[in-house]
Predicted model as a PDB file, atoms N, CA, C, CB and O in Angstrom, pLDDT in the B-factor column:
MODEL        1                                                                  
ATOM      1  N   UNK A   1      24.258 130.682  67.238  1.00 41.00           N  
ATOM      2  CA  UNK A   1      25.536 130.596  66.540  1.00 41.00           C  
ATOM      3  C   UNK A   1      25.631 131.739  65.545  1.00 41.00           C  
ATOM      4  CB  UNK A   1      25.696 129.226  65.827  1.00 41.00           C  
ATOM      5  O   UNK A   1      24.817 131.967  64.650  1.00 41.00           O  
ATOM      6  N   UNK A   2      26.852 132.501  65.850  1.00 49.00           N  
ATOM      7  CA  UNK A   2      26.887 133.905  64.629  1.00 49.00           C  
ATOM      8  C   UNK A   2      27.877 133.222  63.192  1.00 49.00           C  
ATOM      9  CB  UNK A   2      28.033 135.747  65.536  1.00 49.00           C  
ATOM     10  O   UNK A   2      28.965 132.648  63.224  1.00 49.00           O  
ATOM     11  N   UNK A   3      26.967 133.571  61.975  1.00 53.00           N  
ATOM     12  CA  UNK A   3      27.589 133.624  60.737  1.00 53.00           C  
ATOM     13  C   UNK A   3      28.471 134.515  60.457  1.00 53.00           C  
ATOM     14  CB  UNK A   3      26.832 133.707  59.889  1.00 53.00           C  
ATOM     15  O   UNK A   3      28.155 135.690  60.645  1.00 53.00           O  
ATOM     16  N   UNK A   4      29.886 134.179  59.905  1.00 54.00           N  
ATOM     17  CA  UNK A   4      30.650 134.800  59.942  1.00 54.00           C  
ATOM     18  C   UNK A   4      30.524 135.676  58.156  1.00 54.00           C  
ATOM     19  CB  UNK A   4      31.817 133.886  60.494  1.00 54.00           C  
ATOM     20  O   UNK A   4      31.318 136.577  57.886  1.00 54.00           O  
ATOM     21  N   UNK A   5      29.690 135.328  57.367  1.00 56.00           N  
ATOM     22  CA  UNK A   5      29.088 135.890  56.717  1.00 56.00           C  
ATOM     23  C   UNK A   5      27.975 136.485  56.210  1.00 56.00           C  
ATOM     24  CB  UNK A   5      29.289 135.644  56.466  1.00 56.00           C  
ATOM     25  O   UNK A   5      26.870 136.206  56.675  1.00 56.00           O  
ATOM     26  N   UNK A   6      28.124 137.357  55.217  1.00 55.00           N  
ATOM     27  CA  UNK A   6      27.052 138.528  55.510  1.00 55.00           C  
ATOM     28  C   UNK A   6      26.703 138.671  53.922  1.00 55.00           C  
ATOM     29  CB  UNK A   6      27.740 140.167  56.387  1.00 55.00           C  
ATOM     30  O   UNK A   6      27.484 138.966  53.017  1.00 55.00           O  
ATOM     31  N   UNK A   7      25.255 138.369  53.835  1.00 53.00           N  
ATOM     32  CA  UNK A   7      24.995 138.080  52.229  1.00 53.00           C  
ATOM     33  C   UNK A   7      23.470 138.995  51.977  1.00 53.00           C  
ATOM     34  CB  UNK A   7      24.774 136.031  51.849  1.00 53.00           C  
ATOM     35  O   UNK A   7      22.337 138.895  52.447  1.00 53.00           O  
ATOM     36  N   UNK A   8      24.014 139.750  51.154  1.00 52.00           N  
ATOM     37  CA  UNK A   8      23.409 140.496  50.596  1.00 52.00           C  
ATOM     38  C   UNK A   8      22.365 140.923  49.399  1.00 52.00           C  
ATOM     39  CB  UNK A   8      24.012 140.770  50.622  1.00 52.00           C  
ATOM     40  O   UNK A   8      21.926 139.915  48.845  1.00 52.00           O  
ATOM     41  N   UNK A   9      22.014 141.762  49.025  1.00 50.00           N  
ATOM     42  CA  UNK A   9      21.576 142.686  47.516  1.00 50.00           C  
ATOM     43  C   UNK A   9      22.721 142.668  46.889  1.00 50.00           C  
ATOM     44  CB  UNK A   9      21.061 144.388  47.611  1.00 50.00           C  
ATOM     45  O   UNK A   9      23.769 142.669  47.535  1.00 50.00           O  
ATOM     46  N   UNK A  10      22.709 142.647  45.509  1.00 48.00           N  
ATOM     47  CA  UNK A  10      23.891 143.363  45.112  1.00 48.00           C  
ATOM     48  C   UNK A  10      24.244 144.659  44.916  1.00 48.00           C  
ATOM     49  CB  UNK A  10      24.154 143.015  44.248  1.00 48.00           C  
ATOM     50  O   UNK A  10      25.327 145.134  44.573  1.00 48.00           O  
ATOM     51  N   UNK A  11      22.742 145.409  45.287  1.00 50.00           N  
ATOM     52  CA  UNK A  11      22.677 146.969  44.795  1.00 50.00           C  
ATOM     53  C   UNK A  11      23.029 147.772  46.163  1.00 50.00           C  
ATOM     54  CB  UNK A  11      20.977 147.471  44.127  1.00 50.00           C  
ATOM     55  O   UNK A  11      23.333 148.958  46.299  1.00 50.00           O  
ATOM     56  N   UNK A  12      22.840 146.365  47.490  1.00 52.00           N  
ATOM     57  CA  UNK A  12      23.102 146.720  48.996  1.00 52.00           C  
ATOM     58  C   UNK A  12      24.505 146.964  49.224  1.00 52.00           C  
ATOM     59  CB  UNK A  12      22.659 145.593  49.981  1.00 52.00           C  
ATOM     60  O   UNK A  12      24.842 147.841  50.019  1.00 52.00           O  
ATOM     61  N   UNK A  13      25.444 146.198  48.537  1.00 58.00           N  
ATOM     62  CA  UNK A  13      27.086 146.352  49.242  1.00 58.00           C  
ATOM     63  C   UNK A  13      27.967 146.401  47.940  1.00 58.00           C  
ATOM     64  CB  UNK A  13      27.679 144.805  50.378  1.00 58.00           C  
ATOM     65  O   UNK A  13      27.678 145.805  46.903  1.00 58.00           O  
ATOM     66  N   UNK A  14      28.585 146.840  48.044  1.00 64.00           N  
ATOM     67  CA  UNK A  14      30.176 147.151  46.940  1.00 64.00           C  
ATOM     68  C   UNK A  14      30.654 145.632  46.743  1.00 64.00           C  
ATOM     69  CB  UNK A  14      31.834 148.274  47.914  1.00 64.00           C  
ATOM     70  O   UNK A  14      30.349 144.725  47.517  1.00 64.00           O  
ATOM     71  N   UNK A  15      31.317 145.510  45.784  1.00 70.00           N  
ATOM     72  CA  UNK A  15      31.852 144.354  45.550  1.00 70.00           C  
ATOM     73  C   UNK A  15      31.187 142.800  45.265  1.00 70.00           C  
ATOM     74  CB  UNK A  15      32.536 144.358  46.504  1.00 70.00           C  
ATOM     75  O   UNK A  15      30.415 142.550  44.339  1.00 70.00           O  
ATOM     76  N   UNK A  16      31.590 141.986  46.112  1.00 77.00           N  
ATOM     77  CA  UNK A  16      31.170 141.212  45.616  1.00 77.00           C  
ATOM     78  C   UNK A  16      30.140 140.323  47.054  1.00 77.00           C  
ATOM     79  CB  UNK A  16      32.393 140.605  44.805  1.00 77.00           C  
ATOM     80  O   UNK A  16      30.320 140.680  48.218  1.00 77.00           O  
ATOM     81  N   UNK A  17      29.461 139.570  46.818  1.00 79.00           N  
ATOM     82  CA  UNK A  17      28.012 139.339  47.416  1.00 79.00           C  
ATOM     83  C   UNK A  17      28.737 138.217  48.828  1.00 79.00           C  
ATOM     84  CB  UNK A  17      26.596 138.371  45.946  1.00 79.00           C  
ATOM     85  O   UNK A  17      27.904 137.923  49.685  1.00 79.00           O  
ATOM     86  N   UNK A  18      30.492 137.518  49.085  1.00 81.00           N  
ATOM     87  CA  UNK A  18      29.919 136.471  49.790  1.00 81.00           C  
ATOM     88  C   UNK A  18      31.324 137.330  50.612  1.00 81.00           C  
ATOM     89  CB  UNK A  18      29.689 134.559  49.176  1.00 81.00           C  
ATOM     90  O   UNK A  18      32.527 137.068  50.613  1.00 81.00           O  
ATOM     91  N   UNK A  19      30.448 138.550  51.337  1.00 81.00           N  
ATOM     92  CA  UNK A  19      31.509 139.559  52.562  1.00 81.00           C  
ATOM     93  C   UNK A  19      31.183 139.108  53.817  1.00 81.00           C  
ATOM     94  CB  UNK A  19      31.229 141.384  52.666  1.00 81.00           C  
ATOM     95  O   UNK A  19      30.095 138.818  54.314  1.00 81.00           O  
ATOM     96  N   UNK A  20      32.583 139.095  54.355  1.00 78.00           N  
ATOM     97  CA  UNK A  20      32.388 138.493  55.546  1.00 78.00           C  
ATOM     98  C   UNK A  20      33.060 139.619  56.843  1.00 78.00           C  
ATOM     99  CB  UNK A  20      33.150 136.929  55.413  1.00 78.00           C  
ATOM    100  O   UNK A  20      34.122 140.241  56.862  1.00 78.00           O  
ATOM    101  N   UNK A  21      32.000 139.550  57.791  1.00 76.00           N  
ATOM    102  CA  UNK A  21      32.040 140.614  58.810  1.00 76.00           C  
ATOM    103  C   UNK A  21      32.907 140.129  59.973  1.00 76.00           C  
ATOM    104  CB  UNK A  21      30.585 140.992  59.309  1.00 76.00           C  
ATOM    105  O   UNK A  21      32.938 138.936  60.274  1.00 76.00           O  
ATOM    106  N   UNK A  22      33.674 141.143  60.682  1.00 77.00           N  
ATOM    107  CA  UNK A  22      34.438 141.005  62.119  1.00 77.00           C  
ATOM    108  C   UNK A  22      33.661 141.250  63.628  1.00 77.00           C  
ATOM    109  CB  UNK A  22      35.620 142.118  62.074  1.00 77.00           C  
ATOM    110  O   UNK A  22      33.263 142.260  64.209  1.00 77.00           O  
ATOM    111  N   UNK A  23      33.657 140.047  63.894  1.00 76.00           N  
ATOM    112  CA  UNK A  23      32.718 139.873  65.598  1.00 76.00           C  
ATOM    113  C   UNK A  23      33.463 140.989  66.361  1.00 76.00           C  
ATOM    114  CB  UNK A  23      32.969 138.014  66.689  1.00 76.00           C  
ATOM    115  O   UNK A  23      34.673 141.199  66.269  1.00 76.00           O  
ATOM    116  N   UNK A  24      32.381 141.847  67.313  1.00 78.00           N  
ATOM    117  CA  UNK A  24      33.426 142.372  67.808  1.00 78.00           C  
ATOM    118  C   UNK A  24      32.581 142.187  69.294  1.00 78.00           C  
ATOM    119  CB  UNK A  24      33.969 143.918  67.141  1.00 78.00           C  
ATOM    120  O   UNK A  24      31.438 142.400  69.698  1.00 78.00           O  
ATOM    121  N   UNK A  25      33.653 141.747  69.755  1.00 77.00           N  
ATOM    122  CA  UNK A  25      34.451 140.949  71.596  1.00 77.00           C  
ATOM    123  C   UNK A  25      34.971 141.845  72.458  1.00 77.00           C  
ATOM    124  CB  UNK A  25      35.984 139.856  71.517  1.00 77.00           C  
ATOM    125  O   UNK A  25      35.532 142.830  71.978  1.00 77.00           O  
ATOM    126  N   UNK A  26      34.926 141.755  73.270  1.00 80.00           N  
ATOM    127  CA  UNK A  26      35.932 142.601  74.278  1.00 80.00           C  
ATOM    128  C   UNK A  26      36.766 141.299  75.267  1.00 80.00           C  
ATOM    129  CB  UNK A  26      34.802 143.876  75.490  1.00 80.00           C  
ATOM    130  O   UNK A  26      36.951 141.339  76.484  1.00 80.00           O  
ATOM    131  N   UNK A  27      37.117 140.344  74.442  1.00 81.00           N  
ATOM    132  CA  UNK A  27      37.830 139.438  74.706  1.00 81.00           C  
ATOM    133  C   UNK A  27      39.551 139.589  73.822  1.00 81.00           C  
ATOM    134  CB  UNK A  27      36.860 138.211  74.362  1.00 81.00           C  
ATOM    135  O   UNK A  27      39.741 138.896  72.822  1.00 81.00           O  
ATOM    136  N   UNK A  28      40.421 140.331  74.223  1.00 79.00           N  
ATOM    137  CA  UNK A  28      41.489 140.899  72.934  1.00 79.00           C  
ATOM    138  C   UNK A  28      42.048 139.477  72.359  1.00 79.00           C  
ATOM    139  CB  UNK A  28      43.053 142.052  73.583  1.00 79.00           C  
ATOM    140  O   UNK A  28      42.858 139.842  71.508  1.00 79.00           O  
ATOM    141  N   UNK A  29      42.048 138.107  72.371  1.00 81.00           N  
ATOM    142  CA  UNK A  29      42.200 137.016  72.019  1.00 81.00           C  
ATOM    143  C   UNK A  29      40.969 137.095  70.809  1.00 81.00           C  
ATOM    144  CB  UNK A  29      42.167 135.993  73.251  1.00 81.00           C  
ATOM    145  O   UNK A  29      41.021 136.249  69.916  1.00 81.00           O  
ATOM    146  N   UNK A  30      40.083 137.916  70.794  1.00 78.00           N  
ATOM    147  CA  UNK A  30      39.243 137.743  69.406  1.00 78.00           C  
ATOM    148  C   UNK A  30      39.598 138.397  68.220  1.00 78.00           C  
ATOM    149  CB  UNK A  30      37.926 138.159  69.542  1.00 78.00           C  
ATOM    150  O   UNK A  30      38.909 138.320  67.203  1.00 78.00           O  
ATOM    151  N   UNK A  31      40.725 139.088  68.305  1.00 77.00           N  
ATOM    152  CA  UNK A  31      41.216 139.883  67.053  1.00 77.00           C  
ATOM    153  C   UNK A  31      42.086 139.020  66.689  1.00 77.00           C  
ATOM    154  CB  UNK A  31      41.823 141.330  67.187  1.00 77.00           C  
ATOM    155  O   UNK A  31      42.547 139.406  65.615  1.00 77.00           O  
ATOM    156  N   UNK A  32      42.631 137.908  67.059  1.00 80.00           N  
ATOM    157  CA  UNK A  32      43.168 136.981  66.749  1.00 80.00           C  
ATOM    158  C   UNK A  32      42.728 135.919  65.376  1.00 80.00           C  
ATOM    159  CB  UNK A  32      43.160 136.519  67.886  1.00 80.00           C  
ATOM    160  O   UNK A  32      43.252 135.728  64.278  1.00 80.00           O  
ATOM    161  N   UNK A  33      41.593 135.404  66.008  1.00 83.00           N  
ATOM    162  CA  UNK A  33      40.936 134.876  65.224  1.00 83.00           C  
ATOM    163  C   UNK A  33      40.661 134.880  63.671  1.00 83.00           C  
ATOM    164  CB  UNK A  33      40.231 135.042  65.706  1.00 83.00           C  
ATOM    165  O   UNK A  33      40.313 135.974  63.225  1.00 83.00           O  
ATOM    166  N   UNK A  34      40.763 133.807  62.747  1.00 80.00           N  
ATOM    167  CA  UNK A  34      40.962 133.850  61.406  1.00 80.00           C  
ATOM    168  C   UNK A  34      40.103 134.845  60.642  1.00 80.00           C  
ATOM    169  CB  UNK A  34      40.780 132.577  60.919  1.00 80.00           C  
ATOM    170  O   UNK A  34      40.592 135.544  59.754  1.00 80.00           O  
ATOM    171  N   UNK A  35      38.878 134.906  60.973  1.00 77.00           N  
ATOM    172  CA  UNK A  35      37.643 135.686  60.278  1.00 77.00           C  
ATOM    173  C   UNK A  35      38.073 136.705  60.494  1.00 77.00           C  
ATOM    174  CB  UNK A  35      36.199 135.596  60.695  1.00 77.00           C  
ATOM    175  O   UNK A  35      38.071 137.522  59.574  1.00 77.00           O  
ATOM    176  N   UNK A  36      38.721 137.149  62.040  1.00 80.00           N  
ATOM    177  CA  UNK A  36      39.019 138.597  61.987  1.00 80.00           C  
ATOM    178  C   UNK A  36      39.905 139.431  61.652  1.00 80.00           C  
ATOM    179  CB  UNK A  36      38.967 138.937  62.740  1.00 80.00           C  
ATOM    180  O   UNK A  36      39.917 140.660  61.727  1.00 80.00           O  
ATOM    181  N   UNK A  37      41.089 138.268  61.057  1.00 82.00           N  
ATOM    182  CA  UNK A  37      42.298 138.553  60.580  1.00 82.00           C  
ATOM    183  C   UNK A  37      42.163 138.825  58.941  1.00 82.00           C  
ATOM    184  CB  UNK A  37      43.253 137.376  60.981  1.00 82.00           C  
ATOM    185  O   UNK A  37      42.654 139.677  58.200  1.00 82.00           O  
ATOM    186  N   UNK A  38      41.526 138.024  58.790  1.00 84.00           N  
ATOM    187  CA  UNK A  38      41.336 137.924  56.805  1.00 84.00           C  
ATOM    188  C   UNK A  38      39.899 138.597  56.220  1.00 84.00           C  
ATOM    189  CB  UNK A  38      41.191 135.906  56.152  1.00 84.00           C  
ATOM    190  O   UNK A  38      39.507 138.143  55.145  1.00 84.00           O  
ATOM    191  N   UNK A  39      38.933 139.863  56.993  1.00 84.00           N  
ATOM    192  CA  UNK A  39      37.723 140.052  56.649  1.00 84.00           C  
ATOM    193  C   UNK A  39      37.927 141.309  55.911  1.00 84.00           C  
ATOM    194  CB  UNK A  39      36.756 140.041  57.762  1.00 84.00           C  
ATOM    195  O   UNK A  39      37.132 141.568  55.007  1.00 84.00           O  
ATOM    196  N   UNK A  40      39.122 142.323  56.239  1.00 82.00           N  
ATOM    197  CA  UNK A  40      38.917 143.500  55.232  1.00 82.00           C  
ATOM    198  C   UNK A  40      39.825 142.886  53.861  1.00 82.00           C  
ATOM    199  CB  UNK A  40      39.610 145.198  55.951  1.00 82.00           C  
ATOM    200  O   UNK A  40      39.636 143.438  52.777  1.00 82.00           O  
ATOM    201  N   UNK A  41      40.885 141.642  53.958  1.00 84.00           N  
ATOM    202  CA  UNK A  41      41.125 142.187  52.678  1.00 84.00           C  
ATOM    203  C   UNK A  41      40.591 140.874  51.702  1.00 84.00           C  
ATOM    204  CB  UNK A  41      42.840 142.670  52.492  1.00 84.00           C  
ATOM    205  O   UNK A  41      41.113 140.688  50.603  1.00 84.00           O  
ATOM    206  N   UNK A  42      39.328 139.848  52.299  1.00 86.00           N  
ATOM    207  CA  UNK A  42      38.853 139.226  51.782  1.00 86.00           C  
ATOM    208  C   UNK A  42      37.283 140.466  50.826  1.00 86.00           C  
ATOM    209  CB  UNK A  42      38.712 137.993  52.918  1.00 86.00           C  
ATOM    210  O   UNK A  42      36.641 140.573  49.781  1.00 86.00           O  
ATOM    211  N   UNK A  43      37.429 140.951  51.895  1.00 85.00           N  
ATOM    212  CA  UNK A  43      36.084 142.144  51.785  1.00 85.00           C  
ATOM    213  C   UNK A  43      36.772 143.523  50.183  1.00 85.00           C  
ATOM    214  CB  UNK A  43      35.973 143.377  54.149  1.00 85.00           C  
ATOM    215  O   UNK A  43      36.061 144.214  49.453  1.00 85.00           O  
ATOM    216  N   UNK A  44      37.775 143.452  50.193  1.00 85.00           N  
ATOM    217  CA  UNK A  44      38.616 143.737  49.101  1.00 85.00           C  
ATOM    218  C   UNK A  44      38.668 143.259  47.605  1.00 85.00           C  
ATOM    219  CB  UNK A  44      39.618 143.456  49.532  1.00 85.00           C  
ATOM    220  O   UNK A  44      38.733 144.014  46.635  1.00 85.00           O  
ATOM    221  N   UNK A  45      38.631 141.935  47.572  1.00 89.00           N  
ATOM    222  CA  UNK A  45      38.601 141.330  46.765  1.00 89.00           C  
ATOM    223  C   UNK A  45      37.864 142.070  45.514  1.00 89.00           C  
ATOM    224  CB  UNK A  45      38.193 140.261  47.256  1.00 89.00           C  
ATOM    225  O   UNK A  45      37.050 142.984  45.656  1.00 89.00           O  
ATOM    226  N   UNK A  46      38.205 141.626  44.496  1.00 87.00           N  
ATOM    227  CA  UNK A  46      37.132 141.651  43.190  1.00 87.00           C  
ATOM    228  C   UNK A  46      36.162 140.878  43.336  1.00 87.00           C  
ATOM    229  CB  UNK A  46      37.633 141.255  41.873  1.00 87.00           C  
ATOM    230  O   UNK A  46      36.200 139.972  44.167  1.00 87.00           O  
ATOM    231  N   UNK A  47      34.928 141.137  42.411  1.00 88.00           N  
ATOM    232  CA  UNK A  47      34.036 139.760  42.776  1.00 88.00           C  
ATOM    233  C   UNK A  47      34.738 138.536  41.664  1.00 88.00           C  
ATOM    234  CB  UNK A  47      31.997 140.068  42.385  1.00 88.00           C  
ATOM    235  O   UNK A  47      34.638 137.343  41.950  1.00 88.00           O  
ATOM    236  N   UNK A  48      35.345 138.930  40.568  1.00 90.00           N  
ATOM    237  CA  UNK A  48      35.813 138.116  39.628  1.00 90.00           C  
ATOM    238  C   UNK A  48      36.854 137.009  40.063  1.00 90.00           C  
ATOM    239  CB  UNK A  48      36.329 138.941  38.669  1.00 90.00           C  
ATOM    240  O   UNK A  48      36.986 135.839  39.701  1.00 90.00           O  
ATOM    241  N   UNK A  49      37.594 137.842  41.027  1.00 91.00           N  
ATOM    242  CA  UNK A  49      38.687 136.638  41.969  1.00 91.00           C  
ATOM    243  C   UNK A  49      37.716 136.013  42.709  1.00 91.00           C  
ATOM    244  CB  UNK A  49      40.007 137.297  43.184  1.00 91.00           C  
ATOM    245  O   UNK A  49      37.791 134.796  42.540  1.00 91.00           O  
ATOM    246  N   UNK A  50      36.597 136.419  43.661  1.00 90.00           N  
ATOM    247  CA  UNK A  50      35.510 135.364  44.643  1.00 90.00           C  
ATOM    248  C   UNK A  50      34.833 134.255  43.375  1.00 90.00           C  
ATOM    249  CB  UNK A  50      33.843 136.555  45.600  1.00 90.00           C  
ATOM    250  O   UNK A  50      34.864 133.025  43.393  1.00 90.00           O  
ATOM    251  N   UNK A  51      34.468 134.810  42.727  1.00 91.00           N  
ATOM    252  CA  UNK A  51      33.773 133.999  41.658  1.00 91.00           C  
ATOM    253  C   UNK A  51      33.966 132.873  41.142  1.00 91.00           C  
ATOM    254  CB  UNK A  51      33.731 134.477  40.782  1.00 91.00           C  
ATOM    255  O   UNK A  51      33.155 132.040  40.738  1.00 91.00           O  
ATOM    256  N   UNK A  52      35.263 132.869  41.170  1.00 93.00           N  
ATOM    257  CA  UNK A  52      36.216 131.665  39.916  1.00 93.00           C  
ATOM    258  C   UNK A  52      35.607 131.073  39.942  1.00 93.00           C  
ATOM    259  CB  UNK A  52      37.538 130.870  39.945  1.00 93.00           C  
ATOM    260  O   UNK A  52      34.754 131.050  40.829  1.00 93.00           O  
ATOM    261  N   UNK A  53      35.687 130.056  38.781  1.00 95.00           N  
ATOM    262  CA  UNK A  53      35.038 128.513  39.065  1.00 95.00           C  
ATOM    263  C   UNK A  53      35.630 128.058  39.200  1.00 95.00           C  
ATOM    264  CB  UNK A  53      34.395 127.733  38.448  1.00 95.00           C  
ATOM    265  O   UNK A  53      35.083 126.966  39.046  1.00 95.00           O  
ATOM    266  N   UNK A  54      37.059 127.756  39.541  1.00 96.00           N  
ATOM    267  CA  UNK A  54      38.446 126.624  39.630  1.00 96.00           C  
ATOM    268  C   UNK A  54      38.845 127.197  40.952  1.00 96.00           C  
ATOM    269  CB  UNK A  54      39.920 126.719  38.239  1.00 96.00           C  
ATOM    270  O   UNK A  54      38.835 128.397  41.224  1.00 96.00           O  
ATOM    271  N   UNK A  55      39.242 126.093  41.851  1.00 96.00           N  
ATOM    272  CA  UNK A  55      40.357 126.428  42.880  1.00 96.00           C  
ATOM    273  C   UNK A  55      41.564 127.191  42.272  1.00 96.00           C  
ATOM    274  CB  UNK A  55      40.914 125.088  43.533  1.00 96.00           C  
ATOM    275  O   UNK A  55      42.052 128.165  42.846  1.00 96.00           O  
ATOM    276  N   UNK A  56      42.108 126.631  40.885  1.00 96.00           N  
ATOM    277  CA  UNK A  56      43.651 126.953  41.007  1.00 96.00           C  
ATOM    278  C   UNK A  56      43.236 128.545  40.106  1.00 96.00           C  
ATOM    279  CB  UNK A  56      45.033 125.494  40.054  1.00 96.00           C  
ATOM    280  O   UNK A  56      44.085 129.435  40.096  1.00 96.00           O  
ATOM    281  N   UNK A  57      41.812 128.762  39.358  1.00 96.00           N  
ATOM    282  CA  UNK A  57      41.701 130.074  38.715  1.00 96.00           C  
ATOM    283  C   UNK A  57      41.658 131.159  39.499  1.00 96.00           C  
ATOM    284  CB  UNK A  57      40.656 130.166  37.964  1.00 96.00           C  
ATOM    285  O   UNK A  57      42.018 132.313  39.263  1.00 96.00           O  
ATOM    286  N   UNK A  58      40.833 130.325  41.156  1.00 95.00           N  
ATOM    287  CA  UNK A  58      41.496 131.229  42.183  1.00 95.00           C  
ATOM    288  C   UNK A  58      42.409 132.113  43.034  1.00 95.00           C  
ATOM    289  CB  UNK A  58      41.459 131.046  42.446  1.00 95.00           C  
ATOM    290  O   UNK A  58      42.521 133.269  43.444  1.00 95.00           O  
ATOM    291  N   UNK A  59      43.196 130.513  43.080  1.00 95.00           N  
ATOM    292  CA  UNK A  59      44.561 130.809  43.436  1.00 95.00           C  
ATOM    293  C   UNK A  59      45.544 131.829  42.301  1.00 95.00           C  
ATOM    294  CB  UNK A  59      45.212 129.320  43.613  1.00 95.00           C  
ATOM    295  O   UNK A  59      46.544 132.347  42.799  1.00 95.00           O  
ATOM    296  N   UNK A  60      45.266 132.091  40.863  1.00 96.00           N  
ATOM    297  CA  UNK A  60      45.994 132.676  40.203  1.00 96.00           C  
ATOM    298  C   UNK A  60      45.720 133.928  40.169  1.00 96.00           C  
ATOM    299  CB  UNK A  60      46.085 132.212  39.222  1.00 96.00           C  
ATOM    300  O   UNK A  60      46.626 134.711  39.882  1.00 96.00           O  
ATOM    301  N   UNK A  61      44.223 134.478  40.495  1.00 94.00           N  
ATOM    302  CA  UNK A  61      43.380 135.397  40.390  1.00 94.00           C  
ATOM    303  C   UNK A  61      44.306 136.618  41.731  1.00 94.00           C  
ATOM    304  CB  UNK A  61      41.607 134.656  40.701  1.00 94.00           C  
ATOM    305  O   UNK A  61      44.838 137.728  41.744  1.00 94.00           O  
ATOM    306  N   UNK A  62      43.947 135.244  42.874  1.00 92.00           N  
ATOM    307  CA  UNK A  62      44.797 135.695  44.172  1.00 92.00           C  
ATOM    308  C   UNK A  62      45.891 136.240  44.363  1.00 92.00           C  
ATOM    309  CB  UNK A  62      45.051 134.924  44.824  1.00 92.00           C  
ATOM    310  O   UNK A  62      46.048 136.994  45.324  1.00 92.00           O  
ATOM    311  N   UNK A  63      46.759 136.003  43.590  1.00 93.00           N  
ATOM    312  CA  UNK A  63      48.276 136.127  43.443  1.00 93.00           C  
ATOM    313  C   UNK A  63      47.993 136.882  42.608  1.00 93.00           C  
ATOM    314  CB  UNK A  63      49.285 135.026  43.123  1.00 93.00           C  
ATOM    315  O   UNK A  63      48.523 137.855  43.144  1.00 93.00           O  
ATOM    316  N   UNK A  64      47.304 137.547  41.083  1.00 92.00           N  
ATOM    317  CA  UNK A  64      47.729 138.524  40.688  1.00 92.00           C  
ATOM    318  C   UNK A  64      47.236 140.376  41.584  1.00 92.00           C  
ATOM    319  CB  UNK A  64      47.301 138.185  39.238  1.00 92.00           C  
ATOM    320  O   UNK A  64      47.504 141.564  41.402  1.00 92.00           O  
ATOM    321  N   UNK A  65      46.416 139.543  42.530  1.00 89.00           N  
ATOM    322  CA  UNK A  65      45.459 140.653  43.270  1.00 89.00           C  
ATOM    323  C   UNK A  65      46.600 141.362  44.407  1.00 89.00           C  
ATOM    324  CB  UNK A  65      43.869 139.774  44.208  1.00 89.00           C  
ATOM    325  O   UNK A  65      46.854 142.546  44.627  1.00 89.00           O  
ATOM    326  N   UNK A  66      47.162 140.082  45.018  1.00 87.00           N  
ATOM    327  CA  UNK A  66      48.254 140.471  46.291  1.00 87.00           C  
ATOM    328  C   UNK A  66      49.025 141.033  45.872  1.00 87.00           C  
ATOM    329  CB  UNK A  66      48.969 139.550  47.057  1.00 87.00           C  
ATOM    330  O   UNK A  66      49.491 141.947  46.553  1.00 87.00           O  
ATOM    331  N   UNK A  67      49.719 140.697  44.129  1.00 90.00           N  
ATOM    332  CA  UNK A  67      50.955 141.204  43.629  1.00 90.00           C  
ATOM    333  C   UNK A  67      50.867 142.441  43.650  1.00 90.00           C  
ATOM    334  CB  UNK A  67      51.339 140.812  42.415  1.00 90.00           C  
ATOM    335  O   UNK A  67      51.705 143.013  44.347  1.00 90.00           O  
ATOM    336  N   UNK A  68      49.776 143.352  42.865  1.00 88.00           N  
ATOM    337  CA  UNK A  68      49.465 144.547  42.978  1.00 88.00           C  
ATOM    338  C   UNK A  68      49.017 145.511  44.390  1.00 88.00           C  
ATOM    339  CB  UNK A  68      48.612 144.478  42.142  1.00 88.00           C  
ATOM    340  O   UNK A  68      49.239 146.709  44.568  1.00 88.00           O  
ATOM    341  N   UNK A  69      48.410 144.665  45.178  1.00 83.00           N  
ATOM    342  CA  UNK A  69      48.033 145.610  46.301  1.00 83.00           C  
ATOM    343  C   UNK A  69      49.002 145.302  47.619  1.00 83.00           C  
ATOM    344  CB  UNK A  69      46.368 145.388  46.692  1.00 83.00           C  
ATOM    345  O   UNK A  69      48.686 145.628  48.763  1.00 83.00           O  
ATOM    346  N   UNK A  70      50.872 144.266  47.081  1.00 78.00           N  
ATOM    347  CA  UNK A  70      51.784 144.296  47.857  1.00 78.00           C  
ATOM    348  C   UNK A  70      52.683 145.636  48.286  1.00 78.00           C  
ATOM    349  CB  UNK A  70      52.414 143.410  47.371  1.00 78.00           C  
ATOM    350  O   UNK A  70      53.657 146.061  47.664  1.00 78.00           O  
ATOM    351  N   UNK A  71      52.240 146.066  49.230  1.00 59.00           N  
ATOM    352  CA  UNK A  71      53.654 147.299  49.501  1.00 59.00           C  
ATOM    353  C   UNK A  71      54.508 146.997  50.490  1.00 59.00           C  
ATOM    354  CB  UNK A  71      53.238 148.843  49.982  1.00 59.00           C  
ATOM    355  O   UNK A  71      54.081 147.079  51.642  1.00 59.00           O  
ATOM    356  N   UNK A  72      55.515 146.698  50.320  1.00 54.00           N  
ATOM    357  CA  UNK A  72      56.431 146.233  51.597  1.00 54.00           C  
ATOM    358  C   UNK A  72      56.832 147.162  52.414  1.00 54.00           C  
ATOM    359  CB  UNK A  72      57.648 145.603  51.276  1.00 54.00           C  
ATOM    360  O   UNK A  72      57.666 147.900  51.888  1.00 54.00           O  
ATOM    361  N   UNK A  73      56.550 147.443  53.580  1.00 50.00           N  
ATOM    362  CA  UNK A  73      57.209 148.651  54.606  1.00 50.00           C  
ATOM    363  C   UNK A  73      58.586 147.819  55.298  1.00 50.00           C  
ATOM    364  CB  UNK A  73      55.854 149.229  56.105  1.00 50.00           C  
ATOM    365  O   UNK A  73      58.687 146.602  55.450  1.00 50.00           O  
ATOM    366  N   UNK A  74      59.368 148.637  55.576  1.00 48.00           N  
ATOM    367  CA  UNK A  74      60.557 148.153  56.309  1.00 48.00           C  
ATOM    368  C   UNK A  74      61.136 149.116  57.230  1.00 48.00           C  
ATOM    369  CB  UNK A  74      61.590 147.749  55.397  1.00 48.00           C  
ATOM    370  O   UNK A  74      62.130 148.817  57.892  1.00 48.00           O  
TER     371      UNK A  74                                                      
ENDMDL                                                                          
END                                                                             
């Protein structure tokens, strides 16, 4: 069974310690998949937003993170 996370040193990877990696398939139904949809901009994160100790300090952390790194193309 593959872990969809990848835990480290901290002196080994940028950011923050609980990064999670994209399987790669030659099945094109696997780019689909949640891990592989949400791993670079979970891998983005601050470690201070992964960290929180509160769900909702999360969720606020989250929203000020998206607000800033939102660019809308049209």
């Amino acid at each position: 069974m593959w872990s969809i996370a990848c835990y480290g040193p901290t002196n080994a990877i940028r950011g923050h310690k609980k990064r999670l990696f994209v399987q790669l398939s030659n099945c094109p139904a696997r780019t689909n998949f949640l891990n592989n949809r949400v791993a670079s901009t979970w891998n983005n994160l601050a470690s201070s937003t992964v960290n929180a100790p509160t769900l909702s300090s999360f969720k606020a952390r989250l929203d000020i993170h998206l607000a800033r790194t939102n660019t809308t193309t049209t």
